[in-house]
N, C-alpha and C positions, 0 to 999 in steps of 0.2 A: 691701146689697151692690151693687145696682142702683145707686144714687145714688153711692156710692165708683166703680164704674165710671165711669159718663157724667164726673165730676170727675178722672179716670185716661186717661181718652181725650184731655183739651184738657191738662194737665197733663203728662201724660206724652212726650207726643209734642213738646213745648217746651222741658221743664225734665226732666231724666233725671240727677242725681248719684249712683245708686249703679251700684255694677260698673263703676267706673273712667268713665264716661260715655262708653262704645262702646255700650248700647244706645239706637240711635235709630231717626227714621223711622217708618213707620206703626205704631201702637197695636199693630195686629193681627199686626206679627211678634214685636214685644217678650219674648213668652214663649220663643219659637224661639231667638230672641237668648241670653235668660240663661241659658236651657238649655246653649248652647255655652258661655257663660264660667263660668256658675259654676254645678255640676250638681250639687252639694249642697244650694242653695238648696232647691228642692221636696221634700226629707227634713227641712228645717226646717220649713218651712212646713205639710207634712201633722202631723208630731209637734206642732204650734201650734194650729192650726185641731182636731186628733183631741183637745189637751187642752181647748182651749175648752168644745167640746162634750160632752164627759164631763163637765166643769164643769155646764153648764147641764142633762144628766140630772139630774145629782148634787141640782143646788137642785131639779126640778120632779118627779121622780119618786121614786114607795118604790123601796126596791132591794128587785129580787128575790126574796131569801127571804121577808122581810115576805107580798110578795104571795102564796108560795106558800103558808103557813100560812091567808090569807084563800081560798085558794081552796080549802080544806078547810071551812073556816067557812060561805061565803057562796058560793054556786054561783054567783051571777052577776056574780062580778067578775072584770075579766079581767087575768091575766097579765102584768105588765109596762108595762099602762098606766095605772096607778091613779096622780092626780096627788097630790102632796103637798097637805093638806088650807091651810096656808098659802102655796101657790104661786098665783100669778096668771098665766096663758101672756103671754109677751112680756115678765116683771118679775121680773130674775135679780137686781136691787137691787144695778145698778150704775148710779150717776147721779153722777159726779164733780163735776160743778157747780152741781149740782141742781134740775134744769129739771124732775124728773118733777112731775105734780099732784100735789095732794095728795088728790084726792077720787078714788072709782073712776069717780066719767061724766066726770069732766076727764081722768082717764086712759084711758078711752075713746073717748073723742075724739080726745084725743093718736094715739092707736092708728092710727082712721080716717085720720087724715090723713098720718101716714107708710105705710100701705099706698097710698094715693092718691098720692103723690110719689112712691114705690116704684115704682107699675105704669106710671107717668109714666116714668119712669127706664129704667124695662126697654125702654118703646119708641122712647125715645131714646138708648140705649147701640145696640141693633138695628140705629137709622138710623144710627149714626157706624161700627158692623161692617160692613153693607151699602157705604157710600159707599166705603169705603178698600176695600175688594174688588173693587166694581167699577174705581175714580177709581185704585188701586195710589199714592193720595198721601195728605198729612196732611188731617188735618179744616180746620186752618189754612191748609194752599196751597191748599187746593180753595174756602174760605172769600175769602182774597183772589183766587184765579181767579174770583172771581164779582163781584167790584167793580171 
């Protein structure tokens, strides 16, 4: 999400075609923006993002009852967290081009290194929120105001 950001902040504030291209100007009021025009959008978007993520319970965890039957069984399993015995955390087995490894320490390492681009990402989306707050311009004017 981090790295969609930081790629959302130089993109966005450039190239903006949806919502009739009235939303412009700094990244940071964008959401304000489509809020006024089009305030359906984030009822889409939570119902997208809420199915997603039931999706990816769905692939990594037991449902529920399963677990409550084990917790008659086995006193020390806990409720609602017991992962699926063929789920990997981060491996919902979607790879449309198919870039995953095929080994588990290739894909372990794959891992490592989008958490490291990630937390990279987190603290450059930060610095582009901060500058446009303070600077009240784009990453881009503020970028050629410096050359």
């Amino acid at each position: 999400v981090a790295m969609l950001a930081t790629l959302g902040y130089l993109v966005g504030e450039s190239f903006h075609p949806f919502f009739g291209g009235v939303v412009s100007g700094p990244a940071n009021s964008h959401l304000a923006q489509v809020q006024e025009v089009a305030p359906g959008f984030f009822v889409a978007l939570t119902v997208a993002i809420g199915m997603s993520e039931l999706y990816r319970a769905k692939t990594g965890w037991n449902a529920p009852p399963k677990e409550l039957s084990k917790i008659v069984d086995d006193p020390n399993s806990a409720f609602g967290a017991r992962l699926n015995d063929d789920y990997y955390p981060g491996d919902i087995g979607f790879d449309p081009f198919g870039l995953k490894p095929k080994t588990a320490s290739g894909f372990a390492e794959m891992q490592t290194k989008e958490l490291n681009n990630g937390r990279l990402a987190m603290i450059g989306a930060i610095g582009m929120l901060v500058q446009e707050q303070v600077s009240d311009g784009t990453i881009i004017e503020t970028l050629k105001g410096m050359m």
